[in-house]
C-alpha positions as CSV (number, residue, x, y, z in Angstrom):
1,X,-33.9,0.1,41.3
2,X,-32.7,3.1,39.6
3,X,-32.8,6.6,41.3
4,X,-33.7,9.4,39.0
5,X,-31.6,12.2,40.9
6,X,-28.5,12.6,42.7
7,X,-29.4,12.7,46.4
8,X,-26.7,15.9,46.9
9,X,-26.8,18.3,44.5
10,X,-30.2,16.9,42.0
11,X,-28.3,16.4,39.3
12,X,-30.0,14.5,36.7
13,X,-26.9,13.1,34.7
14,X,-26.4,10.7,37.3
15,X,-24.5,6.7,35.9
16,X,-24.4,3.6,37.4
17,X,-20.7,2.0,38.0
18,X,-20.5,-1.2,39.2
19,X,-22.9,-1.6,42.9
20,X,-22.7,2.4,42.9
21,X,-24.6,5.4,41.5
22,X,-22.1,8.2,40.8
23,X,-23.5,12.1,40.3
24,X,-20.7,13.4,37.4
25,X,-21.4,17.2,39.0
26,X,-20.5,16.7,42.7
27,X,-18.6,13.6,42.7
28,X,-21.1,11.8,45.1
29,X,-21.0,7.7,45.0
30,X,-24.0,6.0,46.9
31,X,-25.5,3.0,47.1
32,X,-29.3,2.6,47.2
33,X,-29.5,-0.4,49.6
34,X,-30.7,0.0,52.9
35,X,-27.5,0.1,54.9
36,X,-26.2,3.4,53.5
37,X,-30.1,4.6,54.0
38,X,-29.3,3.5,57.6
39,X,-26.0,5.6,57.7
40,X,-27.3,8.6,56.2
41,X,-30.3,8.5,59.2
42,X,-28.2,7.7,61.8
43,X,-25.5,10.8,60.8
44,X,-22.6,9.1,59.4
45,X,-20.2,11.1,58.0
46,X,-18.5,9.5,54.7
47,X,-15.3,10.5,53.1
48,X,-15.4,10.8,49.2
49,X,-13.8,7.3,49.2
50,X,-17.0,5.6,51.9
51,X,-14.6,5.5,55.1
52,X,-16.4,7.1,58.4
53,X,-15.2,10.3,59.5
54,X,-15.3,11.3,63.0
55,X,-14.1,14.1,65.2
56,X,-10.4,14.9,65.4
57,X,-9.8,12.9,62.0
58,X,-6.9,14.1,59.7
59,X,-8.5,14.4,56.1
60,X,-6.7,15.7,52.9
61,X,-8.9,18.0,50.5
62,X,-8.9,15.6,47.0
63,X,-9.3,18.8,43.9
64,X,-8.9,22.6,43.9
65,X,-11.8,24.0,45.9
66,X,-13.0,27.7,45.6
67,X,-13.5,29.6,48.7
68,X,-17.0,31.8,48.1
69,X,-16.2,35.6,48.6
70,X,-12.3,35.2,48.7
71,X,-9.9,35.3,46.0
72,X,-7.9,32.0,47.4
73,X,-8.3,28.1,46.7
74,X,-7.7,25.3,49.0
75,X,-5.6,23.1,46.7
76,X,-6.2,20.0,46.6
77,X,-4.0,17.7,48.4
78,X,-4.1,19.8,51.2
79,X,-4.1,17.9,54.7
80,X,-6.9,19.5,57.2
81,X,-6.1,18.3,60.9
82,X,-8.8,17.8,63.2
83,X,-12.2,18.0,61.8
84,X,-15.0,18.1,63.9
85,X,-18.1,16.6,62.5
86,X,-21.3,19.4,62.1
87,X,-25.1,19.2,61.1
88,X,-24.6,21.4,58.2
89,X,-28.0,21.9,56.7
90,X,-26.4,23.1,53.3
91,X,-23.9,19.4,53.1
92,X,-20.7,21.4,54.9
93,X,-20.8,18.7,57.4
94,X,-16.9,19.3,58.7
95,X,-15.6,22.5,60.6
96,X,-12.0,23.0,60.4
97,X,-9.2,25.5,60.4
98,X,-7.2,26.0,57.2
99,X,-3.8,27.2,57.5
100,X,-3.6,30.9,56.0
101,X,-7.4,30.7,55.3
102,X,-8.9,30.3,58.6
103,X,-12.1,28.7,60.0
104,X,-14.6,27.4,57.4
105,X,-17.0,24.1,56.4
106,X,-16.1,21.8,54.0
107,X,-18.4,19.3,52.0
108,X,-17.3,15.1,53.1
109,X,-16.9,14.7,49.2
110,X,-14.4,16.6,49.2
111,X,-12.0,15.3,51.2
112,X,-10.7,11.9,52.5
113,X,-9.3,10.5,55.5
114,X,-5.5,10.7,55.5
């Protein structure tokens, strides 16, 4: 069964690889049998890799991420101690504190656990 968007961002362009769908835009790999439906309802928090996150989890950031309304990136390879695990309603599902950046939410694709 083919799905005709990416679940994340709606991109179209979307490719099957192997058991996964992959969305070329945001980087998002899923699956459309019904465990990762069950994940996703019961909250699960996936790295960009498929491992669980949870709270307190050291995560390093995998490519060069913008930060909106500043003139600084968080490169990528950074390591991000304790995460703690949000309901974002716009994806940034992790809080965390970035050395010389501050406080801000990340996006799960984006990262993965170190």
């Amino acid at each position: 069964m083919k799905s005709d968007v990416c679940p994340q961002c709606g991109c179209e362009h979307i490719y099957e690889d192997g058991a996964l769908w992959v969305c070329p835009e945001c980087g998002l790999e899923w699956s459309l049998s019904a465990e990762s439906d069950g994940d996703e309802a019961d909250g699960t928090v996936r790295d960009a890799h498929g491992t669980v996150l949870a709270d307190g989890d050291t995560v390093t950031v995998i490519k060069d991420l913008k930060v909106k309304g500043a003139s600084s990136v968080i490169k990528g390879g950074t390591r991000i101690k304790n995460v703690r695990l949000v309901d974002g309603h716009d994806g940034h599902n992790l809080a965390c504190k970035i050395a010389g950046i501050g406080a801000m939410n990340l996006k799960s694709v984006f990262v993965r656990k170190s």
